[in-house]
C-alpha positions as CSV (number, residue, x, y, z in Angstrom):
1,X,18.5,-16.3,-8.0
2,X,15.5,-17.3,-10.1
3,X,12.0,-17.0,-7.2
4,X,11.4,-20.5,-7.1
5,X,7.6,-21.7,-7.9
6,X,5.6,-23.9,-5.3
7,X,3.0,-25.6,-4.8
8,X,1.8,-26.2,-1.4
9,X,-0.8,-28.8,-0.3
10,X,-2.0,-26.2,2.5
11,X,-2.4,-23.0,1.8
12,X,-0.5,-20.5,4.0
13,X,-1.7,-17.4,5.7
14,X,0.0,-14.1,5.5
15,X,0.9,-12.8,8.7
16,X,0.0,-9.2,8.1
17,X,-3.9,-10.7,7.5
18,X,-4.5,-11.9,10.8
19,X,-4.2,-8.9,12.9
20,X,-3.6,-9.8,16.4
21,X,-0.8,-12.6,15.1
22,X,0.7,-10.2,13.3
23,X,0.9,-7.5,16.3
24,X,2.4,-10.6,19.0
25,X,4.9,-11.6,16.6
26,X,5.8,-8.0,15.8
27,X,6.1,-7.2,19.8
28,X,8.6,-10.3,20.1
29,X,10.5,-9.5,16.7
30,X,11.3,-5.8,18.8
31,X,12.1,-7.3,22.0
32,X,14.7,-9.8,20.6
33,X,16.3,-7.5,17.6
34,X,16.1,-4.4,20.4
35,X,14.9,-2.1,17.1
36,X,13.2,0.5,19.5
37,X,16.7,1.0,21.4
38,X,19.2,1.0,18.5
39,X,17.2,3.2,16.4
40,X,16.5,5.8,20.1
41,X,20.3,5.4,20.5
42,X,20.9,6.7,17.0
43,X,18.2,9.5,17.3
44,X,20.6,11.0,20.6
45,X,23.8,10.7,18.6
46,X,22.8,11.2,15.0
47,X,19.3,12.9,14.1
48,X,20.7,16.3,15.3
49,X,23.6,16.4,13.0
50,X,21.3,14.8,10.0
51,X,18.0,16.7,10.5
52,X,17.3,18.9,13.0
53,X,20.0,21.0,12.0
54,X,19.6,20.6,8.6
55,X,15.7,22.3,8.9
56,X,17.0,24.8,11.2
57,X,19.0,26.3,8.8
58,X,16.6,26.1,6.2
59,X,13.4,27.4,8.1
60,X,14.9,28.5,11.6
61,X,14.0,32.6,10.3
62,X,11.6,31.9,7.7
63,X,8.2,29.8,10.0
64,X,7.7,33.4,11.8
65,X,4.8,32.6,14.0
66,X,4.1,29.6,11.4
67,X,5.1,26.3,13.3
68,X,7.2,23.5,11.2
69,X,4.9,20.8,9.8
70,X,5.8,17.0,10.7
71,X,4.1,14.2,9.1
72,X,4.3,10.8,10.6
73,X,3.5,8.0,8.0
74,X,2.4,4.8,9.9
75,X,3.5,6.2,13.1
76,X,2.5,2.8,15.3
77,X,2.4,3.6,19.3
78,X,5.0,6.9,18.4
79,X,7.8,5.6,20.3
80,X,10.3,6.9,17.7
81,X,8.3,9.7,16.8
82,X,8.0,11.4,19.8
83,X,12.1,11.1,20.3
84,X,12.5,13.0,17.3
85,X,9.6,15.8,18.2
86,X,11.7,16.6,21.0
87,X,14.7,17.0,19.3
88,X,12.8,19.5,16.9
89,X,11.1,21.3,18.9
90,X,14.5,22.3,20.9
91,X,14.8,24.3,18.0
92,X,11.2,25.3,16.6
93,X,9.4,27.3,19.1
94,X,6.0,25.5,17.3
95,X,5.2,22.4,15.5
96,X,2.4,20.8,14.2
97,X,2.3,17.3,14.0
98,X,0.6,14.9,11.5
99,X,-0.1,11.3,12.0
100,X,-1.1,8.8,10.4
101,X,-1.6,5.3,11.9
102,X,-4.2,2.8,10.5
103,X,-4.3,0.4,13.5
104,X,-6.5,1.5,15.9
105,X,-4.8,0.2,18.8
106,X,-1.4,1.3,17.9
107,X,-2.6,4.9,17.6
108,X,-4.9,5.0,21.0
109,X,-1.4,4.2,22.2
110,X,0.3,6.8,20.9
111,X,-2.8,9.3,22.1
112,X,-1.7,7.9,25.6
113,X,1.4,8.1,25.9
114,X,1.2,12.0,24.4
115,X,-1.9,12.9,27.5
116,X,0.8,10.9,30.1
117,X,4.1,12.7,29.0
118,X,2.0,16.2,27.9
119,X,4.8,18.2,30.1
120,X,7.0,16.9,27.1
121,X,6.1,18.2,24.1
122,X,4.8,21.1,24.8
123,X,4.4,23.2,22.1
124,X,3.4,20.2,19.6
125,X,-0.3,20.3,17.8
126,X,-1.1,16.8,16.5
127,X,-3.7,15.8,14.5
128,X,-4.9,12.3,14.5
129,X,-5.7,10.2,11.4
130,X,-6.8,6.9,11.8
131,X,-6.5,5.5,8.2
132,X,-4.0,4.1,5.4
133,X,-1.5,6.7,3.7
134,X,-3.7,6.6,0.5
135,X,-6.7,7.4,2.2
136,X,-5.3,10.2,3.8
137,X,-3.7,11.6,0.5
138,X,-6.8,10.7,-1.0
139,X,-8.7,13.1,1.7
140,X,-6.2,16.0,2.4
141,X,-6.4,19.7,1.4
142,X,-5.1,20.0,-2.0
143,X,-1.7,22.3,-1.8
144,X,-0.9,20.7,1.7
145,X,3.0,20.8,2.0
146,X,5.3,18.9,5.2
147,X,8.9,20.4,5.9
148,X,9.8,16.8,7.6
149,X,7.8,13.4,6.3
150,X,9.4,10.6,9.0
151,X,8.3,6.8,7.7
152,X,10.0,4.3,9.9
153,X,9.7,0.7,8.6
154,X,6.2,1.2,7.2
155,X,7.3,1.8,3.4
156,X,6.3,-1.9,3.0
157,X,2.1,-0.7,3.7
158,X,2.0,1.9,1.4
159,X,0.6,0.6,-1.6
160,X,2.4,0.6,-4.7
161,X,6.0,1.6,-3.9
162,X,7.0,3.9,-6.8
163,X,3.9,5.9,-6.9
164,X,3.9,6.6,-2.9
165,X,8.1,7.4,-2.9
166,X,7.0,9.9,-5.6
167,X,3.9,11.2,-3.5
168,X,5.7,11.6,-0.5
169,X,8.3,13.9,-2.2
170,X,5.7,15.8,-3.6
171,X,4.2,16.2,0.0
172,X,7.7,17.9,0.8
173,X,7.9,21.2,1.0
174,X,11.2,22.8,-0.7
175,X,14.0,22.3,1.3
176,X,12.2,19.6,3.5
177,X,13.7,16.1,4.1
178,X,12.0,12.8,4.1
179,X,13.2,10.3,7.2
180,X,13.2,6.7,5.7
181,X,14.4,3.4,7.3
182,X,13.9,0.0,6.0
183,X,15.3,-3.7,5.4
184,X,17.8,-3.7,2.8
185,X,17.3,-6.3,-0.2
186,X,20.5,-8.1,0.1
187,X,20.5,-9.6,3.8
188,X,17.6,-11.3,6.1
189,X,14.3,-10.8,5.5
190,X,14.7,-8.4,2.6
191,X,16.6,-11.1,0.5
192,X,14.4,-13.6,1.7
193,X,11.1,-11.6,0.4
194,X,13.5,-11.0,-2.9
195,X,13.9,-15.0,-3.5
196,X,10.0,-16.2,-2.2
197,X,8.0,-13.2,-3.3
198,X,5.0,-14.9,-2.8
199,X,5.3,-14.6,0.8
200,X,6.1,-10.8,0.1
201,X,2.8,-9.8,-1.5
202,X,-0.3,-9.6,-0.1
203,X,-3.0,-12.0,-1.0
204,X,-6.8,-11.7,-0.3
205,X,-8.0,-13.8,2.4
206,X,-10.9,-14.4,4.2
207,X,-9.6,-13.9,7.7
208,X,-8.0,-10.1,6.4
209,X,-7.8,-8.0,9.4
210,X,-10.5,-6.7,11.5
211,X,-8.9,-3.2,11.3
212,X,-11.6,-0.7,10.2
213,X,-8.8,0.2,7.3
214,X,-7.6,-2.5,5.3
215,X,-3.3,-1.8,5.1
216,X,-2.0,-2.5,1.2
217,X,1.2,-4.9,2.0
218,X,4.2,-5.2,0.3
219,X,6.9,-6.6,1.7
220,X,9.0,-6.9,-1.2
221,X,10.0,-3.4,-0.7
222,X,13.2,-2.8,0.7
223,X,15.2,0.5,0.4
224,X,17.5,-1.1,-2.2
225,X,14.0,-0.3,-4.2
226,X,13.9,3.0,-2.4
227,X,16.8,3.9,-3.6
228,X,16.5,3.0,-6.9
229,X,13.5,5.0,-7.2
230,X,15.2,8.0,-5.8
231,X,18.2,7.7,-8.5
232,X,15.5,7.4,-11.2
233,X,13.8,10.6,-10.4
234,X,17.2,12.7,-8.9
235,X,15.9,12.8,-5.3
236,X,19.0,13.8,-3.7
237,X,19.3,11.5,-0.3
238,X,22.0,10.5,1.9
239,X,22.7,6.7,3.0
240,X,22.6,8.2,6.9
241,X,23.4,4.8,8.6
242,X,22.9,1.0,8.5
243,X,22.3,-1.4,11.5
244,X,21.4,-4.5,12.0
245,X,18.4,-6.7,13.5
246,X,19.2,-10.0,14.5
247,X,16.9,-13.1,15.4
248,X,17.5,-15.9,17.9
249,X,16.2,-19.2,16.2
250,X,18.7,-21.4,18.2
251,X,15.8,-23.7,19.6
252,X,15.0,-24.4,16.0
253,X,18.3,-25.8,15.2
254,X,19.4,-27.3,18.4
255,X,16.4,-28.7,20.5
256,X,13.2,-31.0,19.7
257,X,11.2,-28.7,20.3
258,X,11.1,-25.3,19.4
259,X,10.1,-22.9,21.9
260,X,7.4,-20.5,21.1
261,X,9.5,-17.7,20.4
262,X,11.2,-19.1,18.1
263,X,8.4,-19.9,16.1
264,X,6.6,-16.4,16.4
265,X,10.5,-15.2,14.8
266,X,10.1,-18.2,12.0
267,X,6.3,-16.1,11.8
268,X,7.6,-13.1,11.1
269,X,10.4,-13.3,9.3
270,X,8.5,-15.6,6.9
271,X,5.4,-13.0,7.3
272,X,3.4,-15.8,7.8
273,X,1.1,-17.4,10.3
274,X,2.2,-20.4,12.2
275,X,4.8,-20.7,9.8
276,X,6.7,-23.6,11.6
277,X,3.6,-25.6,12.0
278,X,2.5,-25.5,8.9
279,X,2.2,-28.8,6.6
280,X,6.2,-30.1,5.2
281,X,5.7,-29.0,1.6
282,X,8.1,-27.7,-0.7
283,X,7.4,-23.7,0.4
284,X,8.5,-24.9,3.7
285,X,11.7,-27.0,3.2
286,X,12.9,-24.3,0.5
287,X,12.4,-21.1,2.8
288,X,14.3,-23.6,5.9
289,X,17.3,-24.4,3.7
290,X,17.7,-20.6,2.5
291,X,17.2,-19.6,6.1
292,X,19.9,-22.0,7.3
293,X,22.1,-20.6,4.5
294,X,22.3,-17.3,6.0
295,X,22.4,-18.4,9.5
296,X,25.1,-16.7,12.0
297,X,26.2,-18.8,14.7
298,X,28.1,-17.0,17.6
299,X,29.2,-18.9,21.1
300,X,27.5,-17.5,23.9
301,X,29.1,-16.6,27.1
302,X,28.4,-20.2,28.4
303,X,30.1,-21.8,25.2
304,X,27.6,-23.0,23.5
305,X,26.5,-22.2,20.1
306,X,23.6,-19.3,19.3
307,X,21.5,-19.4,15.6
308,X,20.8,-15.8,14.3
309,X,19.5,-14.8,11.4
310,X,20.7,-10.7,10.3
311,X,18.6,-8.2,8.8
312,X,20.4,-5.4,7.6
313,X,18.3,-2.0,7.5
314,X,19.4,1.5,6.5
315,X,18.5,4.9,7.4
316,X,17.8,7.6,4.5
317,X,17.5,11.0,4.5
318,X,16.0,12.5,1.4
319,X,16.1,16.2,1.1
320,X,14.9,18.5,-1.9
């Protein structure tokens, strides 16, 4: 499908420039697709099998007193994080972990939640970096290797996609493995950045975020991209699993008015700031009719019918 070119009598607002609209609408997109409990769900059943035992047998006798280096790449409040940590460190007596988080709220979070649950992850080191990926790469110690690099959904804030997959392998140390998870390019939000990528890619506004590091966006990315980059330069990775994250816009299709929720999920699937309220234009009435081309509708338990809109995402693991 050819990206159809608008023009739009008011000028819309990227989401990911307004910081705290982009943090609410983020906070209701987890509670109704429930990505924080699939994905810990996943980490008990699968992350053994996929990674932990993976690096065990590749540096279980080799650390000696050395512990195994992690490196969290836009880490956010750590929930997933620190579910993995756990899982490695019932098999690495010491690890020291890396984080990097450019929101300063998300990562005072994260620092919380490690002083609160200390008794936990014992034996974990982290070090704290309050910044974007490239100014951290731009600002480590030259020869500075990771045996596990976990990047969960923040691929899209990297910068320029090629160039960062390619930095983050070299970051790996030989016989390392790279934990990647994003949309796919072929369902929900990722083919919907594919067909209006001018809502994908950032654009310079006046109200960018306050954040004291300003986060290069692209949400264009998808891990159909991922992958083709891996192909192109024989990273060897395995498609680990896919699941899905599914929206409720019901109030949208079925009632006058549309509830607020349902217009922060029109926000951020659109990555865009009071999407729904924005003036009828041609940006708007294209983006409704390809969303209500893709729409699911299930009954509900009462009988009536429910509007979702599916984002497929998959889970990588890249090892070299």
């Amino acid at each position: 499908m050819t990206a159809p070119n608008f023009q739009q009598k008011t000028p819309l607002q990227p989401l990911y420039c307004n910081h705290d609209c982009y943090w609410i609408a983020l906070n209701e997109y987890y509670q109704q697709t429930q990505r924080q409990e699939i994905l810990a769900k996943w980490t008990e059943a699968e992350f053994d099998s996929y990674v932990v035992k993976v690096l065990f047998e590749k540096f279980g006798d080799k650390l000696d007193d050395q512990p195994l280096r992690v490196l969290g790449v836009g880490s956010s409040e750590g929930n997933q994080e620190t579910l993995q940590l756990k899982k490695l460190k019932t098999k690495f007596s010491q690890i020291s972990a890396t984080v990097i988080e450019p929101s300063t709220e998300r990562i005072s979070k994260y620092q919380d939640m490690v002083r609160q649950n200390s008794s936990d992850i014992t034996r974990i080191e982290y070090s704290w970096h309050n910044q974007t990926f490239h100014q951290f790469v731009t600002s480590m110690k030259a020869g500075q290797k990771y045996h596990f690099i976990t990047i969960i959904h923040a691929i899209y804030f990297v910068g320029e996609v090629e160039d960062s997959v390619r930095k983050l392998y070299e970051l790996l140390e030989p016989g390392g493995i790279i934990f990647l998870i994003a949309i796919t390019g072929h369902t929900g939000m990722g083919f919907l950045m594919k067909t209006f990528p001018h809502l994908a890619l950032e654009k310079q506004t006046p109200s960018a975020t306050t954040e004291p590091q300003r986060v290069k966006t692209n949400y264009f990315t998808n891990s159909t991209v991922v992958q083709s980059i891996l192909k192109k330069y024989q990273m060897a990775y395995t498609h680990a699993s896919s699941y899905i994250e599914s929206v409720d816009l019901t109030t949208y299709f079925t009632e006058e008015e549309t509830t607020p929720d349902t217009k922060l999920m029109l926000d951020f699937i659109t990555m865009t700031v009071k999407f729904h309220e924005s003036e009828p234009g041609e940006i708007f009435n294209q983006v409704m009719d390809f969303i209500k081309r893709y729409i699911r509708v299930k009954k509900s338990d009462q009988g009536d019918d429910k509007y979702y809109f599916d984002t497929e995402c998959d889970i990588l693991v890249i090892s070299k």
